[in-house]
Short mmCIF file of the C-alpha atoms (twelve columns), coordinates in Angstrom:
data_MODEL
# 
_entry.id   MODEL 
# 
loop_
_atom_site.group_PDB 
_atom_site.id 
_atom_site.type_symbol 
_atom_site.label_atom_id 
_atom_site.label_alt_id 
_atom_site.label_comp_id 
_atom_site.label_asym_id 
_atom_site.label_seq_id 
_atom_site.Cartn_x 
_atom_site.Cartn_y 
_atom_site.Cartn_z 
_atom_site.pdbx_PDB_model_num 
ATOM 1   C CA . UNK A 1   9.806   43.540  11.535  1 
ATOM 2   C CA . UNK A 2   6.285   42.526  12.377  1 
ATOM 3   C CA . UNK A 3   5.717   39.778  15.515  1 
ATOM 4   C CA . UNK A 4   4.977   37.081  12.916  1 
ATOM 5   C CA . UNK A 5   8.538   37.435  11.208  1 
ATOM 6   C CA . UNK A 6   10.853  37.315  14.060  1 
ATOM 7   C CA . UNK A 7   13.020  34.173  14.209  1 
ATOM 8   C CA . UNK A 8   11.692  31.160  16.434  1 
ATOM 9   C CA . UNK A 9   13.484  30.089  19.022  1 
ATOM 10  C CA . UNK A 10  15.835  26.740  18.552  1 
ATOM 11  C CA . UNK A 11  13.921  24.919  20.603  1 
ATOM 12  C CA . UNK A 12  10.673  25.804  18.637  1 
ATOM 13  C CA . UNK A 13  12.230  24.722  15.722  1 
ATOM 14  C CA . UNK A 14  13.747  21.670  16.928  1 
ATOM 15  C CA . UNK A 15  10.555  20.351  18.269  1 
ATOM 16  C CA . UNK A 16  8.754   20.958  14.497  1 
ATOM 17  C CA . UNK A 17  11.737  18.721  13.606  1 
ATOM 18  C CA . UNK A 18  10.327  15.937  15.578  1 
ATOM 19  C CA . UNK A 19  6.690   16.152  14.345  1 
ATOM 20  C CA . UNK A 20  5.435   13.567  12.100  1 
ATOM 21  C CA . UNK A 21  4.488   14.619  8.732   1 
ATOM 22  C CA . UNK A 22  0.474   13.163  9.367   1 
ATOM 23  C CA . UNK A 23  -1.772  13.342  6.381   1 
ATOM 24  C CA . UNK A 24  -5.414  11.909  5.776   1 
ATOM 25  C CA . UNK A 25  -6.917  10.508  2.755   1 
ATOM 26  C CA . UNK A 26  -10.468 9.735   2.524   1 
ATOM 27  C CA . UNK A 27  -10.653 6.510   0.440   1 
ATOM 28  C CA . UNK A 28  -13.838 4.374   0.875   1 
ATOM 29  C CA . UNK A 29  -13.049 0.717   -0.283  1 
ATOM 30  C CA . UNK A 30  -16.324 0.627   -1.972  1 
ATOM 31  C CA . UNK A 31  -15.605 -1.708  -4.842  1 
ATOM 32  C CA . UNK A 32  -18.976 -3.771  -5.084  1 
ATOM 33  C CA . UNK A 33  -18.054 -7.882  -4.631  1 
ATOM 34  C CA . UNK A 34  -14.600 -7.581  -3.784  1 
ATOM 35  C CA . UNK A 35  -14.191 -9.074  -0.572  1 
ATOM 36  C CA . UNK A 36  -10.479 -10.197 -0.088  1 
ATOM 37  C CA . UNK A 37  -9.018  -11.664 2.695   1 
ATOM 38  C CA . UNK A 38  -9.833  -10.533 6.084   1 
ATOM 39  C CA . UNK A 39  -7.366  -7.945  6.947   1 
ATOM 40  C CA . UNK A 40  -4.886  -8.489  3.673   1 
ATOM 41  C CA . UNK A 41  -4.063  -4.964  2.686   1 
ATOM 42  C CA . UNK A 42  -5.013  -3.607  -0.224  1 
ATOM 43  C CA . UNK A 43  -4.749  -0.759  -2.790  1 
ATOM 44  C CA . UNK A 44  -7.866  0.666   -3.773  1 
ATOM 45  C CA . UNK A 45  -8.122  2.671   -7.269  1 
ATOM 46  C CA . UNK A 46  -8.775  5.724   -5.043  1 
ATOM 47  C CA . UNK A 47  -5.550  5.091   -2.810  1 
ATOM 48  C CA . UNK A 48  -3.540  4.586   -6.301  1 
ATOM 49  C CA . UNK A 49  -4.957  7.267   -7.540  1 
ATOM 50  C CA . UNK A 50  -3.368  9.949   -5.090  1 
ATOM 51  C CA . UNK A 51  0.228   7.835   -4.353  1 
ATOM 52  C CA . UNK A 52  0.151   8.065   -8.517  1 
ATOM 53  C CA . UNK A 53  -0.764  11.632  -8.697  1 
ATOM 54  C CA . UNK A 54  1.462   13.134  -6.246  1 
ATOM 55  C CA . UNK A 55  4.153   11.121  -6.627  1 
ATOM 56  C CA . UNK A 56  4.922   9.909   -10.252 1 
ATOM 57  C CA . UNK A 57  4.508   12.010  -13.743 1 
ATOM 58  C CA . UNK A 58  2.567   10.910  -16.766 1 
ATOM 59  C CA . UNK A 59  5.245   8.906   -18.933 1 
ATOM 60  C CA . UNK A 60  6.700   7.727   -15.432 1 
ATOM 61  C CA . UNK A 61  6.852   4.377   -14.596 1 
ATOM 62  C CA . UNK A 62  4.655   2.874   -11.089 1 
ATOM 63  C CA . UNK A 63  5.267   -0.772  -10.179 1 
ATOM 64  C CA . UNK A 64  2.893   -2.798  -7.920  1 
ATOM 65  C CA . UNK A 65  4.626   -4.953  -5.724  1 
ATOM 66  C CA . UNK A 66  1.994   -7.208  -4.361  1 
ATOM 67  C CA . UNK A 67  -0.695  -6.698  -6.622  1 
ATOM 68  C CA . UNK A 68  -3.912  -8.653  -5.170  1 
ATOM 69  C CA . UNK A 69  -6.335  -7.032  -7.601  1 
ATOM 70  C CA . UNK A 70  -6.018  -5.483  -10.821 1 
ATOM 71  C CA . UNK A 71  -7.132  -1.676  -9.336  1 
ATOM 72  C CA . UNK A 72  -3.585  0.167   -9.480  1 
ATOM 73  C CA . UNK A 73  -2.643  -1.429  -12.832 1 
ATOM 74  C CA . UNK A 74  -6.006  -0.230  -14.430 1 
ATOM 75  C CA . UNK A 75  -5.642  3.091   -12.659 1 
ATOM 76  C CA . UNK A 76  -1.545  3.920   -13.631 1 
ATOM 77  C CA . UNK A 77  -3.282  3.035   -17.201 1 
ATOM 78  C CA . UNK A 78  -5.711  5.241   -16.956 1 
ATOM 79  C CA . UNK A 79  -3.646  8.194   -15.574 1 
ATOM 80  C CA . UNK A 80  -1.102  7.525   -18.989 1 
ATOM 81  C CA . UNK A 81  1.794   6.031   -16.522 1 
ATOM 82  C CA . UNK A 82  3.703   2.585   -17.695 1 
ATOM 83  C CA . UNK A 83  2.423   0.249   -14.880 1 
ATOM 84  C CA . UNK A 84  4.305   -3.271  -14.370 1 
ATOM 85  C CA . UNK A 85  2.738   -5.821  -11.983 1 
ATOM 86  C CA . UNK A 86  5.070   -8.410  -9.997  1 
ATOM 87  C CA . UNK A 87  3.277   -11.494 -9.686  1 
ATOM 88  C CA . UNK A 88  4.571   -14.517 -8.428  1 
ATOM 89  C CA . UNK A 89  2.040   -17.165 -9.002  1 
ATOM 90  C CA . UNK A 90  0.661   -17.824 -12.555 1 
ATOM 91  C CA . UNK A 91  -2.724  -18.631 -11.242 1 
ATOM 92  C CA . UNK A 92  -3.036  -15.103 -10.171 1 
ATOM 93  C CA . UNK A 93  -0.941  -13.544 -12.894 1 
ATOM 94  C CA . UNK A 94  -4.079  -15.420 -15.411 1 
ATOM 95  C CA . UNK A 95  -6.758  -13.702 -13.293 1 
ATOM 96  C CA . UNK A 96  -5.610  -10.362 -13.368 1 
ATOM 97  C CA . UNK A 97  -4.715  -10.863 -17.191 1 
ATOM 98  C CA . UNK A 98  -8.269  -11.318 -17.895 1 
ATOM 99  C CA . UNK A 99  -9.621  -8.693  -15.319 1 
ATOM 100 C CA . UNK A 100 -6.948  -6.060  -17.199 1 
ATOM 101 C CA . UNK A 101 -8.630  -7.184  -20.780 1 
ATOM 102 C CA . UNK A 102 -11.919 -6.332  -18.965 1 
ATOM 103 C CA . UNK A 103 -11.269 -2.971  -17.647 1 
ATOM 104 C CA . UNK A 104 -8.984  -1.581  -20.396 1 
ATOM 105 C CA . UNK A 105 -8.963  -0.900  -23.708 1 
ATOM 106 C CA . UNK A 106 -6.085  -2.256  -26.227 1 
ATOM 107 C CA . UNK A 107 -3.919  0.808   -26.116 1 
ATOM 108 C CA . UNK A 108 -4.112  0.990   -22.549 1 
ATOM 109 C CA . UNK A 109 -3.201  -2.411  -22.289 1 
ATOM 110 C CA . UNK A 110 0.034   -1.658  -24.155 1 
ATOM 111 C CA . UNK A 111 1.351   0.384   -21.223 1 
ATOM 112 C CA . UNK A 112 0.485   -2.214  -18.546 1 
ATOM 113 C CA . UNK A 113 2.649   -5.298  -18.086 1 
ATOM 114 C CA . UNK A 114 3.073   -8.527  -15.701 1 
ATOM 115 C CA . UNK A 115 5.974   -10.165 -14.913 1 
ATOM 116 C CA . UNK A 116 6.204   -13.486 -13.200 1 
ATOM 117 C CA . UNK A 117 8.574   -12.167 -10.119 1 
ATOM 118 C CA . UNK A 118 7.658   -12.222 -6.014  1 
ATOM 119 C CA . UNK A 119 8.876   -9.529  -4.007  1 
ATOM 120 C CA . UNK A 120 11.996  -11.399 -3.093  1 
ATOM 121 C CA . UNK A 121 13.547  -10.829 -7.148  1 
ATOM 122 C CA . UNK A 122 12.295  -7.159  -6.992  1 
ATOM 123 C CA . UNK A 123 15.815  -6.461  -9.298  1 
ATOM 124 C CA . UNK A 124 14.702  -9.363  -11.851 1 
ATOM 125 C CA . UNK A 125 11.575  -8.261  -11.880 1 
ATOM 126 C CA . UNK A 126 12.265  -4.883  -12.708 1 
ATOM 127 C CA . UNK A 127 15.418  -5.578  -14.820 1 
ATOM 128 C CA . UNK A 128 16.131  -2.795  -17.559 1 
ATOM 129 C CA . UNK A 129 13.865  -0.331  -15.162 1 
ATOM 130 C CA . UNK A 130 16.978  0.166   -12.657 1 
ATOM 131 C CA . UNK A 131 16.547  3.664   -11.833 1 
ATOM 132 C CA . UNK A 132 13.614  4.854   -13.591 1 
ATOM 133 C CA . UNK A 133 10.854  3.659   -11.447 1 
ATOM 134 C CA . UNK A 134 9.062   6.707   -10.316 1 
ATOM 135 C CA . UNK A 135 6.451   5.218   -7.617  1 
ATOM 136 C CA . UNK A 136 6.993   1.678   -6.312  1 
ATOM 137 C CA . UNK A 137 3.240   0.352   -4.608  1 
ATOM 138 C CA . UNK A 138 3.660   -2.354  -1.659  1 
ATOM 139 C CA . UNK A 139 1.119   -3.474  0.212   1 
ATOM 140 C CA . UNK A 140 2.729   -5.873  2.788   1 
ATOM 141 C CA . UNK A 141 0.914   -9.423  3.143   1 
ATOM 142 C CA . UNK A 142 -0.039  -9.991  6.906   1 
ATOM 143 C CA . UNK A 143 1.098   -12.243 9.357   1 
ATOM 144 C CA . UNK A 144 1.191   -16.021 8.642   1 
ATOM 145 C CA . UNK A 145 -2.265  -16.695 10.370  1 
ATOM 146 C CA . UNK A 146 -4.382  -13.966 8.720   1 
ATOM 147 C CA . UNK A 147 -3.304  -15.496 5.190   1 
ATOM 148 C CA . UNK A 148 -5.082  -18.310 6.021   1 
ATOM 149 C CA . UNK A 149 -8.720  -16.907 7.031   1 
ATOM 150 C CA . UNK A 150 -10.431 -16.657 3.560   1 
ATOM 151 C CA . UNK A 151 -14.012 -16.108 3.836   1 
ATOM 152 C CA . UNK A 152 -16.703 -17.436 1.510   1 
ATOM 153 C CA . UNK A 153 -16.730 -14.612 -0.866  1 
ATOM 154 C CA . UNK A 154 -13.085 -14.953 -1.969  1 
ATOM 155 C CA . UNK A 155 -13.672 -18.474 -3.303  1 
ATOM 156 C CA . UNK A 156 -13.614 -17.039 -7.642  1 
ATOM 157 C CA . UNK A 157 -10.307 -14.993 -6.645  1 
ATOM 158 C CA . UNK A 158 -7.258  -16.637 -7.410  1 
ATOM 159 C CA . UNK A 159 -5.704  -13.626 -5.876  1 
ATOM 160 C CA . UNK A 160 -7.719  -13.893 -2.423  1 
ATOM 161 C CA . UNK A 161 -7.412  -17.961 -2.329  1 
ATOM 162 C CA . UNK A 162 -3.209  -17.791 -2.510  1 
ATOM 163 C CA . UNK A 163 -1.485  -17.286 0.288   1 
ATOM 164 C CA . UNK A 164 -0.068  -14.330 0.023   1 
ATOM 165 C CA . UNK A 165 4.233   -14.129 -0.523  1 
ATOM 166 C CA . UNK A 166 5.935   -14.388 3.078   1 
ATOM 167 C CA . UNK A 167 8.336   -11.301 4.023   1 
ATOM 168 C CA . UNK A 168 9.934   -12.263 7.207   1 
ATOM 169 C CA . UNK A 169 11.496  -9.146  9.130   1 
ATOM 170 C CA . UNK A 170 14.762  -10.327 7.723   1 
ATOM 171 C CA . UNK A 171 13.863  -10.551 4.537   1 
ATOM 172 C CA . UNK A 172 12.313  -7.319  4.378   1 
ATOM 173 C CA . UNK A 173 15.576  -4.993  4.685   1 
ATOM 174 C CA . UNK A 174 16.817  -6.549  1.620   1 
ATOM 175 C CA . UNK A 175 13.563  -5.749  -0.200  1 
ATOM 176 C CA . UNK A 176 13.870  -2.372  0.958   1 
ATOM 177 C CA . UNK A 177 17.227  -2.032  -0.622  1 
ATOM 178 C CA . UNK A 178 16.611  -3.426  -3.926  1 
ATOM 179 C CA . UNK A 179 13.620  -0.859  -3.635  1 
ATOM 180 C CA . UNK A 180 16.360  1.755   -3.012  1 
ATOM 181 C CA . UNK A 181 18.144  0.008   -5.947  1 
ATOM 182 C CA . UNK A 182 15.132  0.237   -9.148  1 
ATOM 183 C CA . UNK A 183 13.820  3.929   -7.532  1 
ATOM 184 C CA . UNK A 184 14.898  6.955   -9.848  1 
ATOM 185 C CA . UNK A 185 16.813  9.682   -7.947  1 
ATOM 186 C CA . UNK A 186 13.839  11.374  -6.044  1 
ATOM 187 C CA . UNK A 187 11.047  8.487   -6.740  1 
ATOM 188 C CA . UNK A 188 9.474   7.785   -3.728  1 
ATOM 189 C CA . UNK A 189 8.413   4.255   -2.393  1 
ATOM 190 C CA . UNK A 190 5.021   3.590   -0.619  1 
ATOM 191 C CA . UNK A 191 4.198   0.838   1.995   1 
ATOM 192 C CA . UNK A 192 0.731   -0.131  3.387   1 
ATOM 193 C CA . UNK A 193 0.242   -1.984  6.117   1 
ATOM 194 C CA . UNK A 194 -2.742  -2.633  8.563   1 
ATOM 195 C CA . UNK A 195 -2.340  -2.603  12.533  1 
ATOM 196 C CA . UNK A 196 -3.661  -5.634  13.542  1 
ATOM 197 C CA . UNK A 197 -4.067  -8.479  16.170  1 
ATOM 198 C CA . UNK A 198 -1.517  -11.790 16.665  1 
ATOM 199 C CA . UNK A 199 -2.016  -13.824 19.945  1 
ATOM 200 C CA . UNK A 200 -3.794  -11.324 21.456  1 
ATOM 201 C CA . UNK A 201 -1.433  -8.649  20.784  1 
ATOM 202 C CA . UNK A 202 -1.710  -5.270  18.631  1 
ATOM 203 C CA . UNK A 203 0.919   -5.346  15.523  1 
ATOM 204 C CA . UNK A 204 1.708   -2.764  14.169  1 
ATOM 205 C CA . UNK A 205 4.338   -3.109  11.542  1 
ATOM 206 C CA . UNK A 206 4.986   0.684   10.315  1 
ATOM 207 C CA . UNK A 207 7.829   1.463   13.649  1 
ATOM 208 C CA . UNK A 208 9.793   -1.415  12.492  1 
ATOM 209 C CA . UNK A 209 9.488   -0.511  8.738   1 
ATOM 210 C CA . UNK A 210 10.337  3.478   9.053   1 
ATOM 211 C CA . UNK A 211 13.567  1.867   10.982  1 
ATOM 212 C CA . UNK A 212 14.715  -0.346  8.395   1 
ATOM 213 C CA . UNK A 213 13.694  1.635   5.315   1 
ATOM 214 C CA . UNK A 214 16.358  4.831   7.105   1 
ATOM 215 C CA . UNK A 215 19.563  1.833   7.143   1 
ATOM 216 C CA . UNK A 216 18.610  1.081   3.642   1 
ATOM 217 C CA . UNK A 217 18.695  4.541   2.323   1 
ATOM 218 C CA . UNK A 218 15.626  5.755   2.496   1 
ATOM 219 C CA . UNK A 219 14.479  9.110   3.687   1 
ATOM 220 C CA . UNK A 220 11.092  8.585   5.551   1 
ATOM 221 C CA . UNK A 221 8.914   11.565  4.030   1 
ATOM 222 C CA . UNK A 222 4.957   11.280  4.788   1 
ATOM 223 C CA . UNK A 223 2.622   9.248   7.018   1 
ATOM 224 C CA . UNK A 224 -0.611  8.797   5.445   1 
ATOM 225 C CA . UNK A 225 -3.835  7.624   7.203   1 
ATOM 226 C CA . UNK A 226 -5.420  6.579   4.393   1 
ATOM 227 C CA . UNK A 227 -9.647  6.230   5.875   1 
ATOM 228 C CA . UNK A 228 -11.110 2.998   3.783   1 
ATOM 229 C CA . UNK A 229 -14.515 3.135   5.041   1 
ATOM 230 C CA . UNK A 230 -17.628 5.904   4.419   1 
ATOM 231 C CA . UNK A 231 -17.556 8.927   6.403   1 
ATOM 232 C CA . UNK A 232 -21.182 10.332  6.576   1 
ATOM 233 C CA . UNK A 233 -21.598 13.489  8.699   1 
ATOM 234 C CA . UNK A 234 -19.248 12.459  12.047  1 
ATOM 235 C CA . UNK A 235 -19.597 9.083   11.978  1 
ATOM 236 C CA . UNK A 236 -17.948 6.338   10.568  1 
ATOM 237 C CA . UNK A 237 -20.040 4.021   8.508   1 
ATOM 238 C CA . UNK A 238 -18.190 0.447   9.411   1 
ATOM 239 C CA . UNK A 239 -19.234 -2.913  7.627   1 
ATOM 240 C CA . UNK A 240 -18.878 -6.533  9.304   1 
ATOM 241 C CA . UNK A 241 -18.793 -7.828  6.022   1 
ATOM 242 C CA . UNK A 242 -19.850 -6.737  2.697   1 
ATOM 243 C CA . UNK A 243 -23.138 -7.343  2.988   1 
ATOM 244 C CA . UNK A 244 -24.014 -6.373  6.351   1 
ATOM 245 C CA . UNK A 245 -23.083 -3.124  8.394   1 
ATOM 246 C CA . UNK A 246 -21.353 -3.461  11.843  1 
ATOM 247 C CA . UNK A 247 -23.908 -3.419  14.918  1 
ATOM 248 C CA . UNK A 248 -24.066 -1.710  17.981  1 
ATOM 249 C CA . UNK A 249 -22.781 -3.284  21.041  1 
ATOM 250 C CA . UNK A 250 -23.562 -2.759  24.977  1 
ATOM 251 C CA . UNK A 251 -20.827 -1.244  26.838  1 
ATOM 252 C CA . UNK A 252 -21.597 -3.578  29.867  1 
ATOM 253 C CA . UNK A 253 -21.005 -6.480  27.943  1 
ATOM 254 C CA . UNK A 254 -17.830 -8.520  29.308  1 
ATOM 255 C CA . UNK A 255 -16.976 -9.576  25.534  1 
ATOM 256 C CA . UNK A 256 -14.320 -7.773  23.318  1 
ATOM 257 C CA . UNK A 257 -15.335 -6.088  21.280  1 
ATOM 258 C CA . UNK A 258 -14.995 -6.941  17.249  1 
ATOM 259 C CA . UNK A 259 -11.974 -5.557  15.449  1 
ATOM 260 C CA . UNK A 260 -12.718 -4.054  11.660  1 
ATOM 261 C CA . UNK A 261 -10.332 -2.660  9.730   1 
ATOM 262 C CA . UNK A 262 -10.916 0.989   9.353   1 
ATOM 263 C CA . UNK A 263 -8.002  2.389   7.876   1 
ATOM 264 C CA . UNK A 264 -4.568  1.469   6.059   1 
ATOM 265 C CA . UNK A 265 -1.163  3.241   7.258   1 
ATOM 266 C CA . UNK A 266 0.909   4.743   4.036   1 
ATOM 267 C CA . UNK A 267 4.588   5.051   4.666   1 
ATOM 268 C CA . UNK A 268 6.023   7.262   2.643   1 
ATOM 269 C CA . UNK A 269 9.452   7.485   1.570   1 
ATOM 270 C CA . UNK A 270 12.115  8.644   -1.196  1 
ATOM 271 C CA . UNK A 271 15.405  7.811   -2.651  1 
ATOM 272 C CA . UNK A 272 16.998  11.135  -2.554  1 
ATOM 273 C CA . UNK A 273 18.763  12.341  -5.439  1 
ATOM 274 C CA . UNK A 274 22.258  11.462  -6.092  1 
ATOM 275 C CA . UNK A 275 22.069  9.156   -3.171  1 
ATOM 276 C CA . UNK A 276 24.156  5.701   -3.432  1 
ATOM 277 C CA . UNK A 277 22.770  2.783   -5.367  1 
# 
């Protein structure tokens, strides 16, 4: 028996037990003249793309919880997935109707579908799905205040002018268990969220969500750092806004300094097979 295949200690074993299972995904948000909301998360076509690669099959179905653009409908269409969009307001349900007859051809359009249901009727809206849902998508809206800072640029979104649907803390174990509910035996359920700052505090909602998720049944699997802005060489290329790139600042200054979103946190988790519905 060589060095390398004698058994590990417990200890050593326990502590790779504790480890968080850290991955990162480089996915510029690079779509030209989409703006949003300050600090609303969202899923770009190059974060759907890997959640619907690694964790659905073609033929599966992927819902999008709180779709706020039409990019992971267009790209479970384009990967030959059945996509279905929960949208609770019709204003935004008739913009991303329009954007999907843009971006996708008729057949295409056949396996995409919207149905007029907020993430509190998650059973409704995915009623005669129960069990089959292979990837479920939810980007969580923000904090009250942050729903209510819509720049300029988001004035022709419908989707960036709502407020987004409210999921208070108690609210949200009950979503998580109706997402426990529609999962198929193994599918896997992703949340992104965005650290950021209330009152002059840091927020970071992915503790309490891992917590919750485990009492409703879910295994937590994967943390994902998924990287949203251009990495050139060792640097991170960081944007103010769209059209102009973040600026240098002097360390002596007195002032703190600005926040930017960098990155989106993916939480990761399964229903496990055979598990209780």
């Amino acid at each position: 028996m060589s060095r390398n295949d004698e058994p590990r200690p417990k200890r050593s074993r326990a502590a790779e037990r504790r480890l968080v299972p850290l991955s990162v995904w480089l996915c510029p948000d690079i779509t030209p003249g989409e703006s949003g909301v300050k600090d609303r998360p969202r899923v770009t076509e190059t974060v759907a793309r890997h959640l619907i690669g690694a964790c659905s099959r073609p033929g599966g179905v992927v819902a999008d919880v709180f779709p706020t653009s039409e990019a992971v409908l267009v790209t479970v269409a384009g990967m030959e997935r059945l996509g279905v969009g929960c949208v609770p307001r019709l204003p935004v349900a008739q913009h991303l109707a329009g954007r999907l007859r843009q971006e996708l051809a008729a057949d295409q359009r056949a396996a995409v579908r919207l149905r007029p249901h907020g993430p509190h009727q998650l059973r409704e809206a995915l009623l005669g799905l129960e069990g089959r849902v292979e990837l479920l998508i939810a980007a969580l809206p923000p904090y009250p205040e942050a729903g209510r800072a819509a720049g300029p640029a988001s004035a022709s979104c419908p989707s960036c002018r709502a407020e987004p649907p409210t999921l208070a803390l108690p609210q949200l174990g009950r979503f998580l268990e109706d997402a426990r509910h529609v999962l198929a035996p193994g599918g896997h359920l992703a949340v992104i969220t965005t650290a950021r700052h209330e009152r002059g505090r840091l927020v970071d909602l992915a503790p309490g969500i891992i917590r919750r998720a485990g009492a409703a049944g879910l295994a937590y699997v994967q943390h994902v750092i998924a990287v949203r802005v251009p990495v050139e060489g060792d640097a991170l290329v960081v944007q103010a806004d769209p059209a102009e790139l973040g600026q240098l600042r002097r360390a002596q200054s007195a002032e703190l300094p600005p926040v930017v979103s960098v990155h989106a946190d993916v939480c990761l988790f399964a229903r496990i097979a055979g598990g209780a519905r």
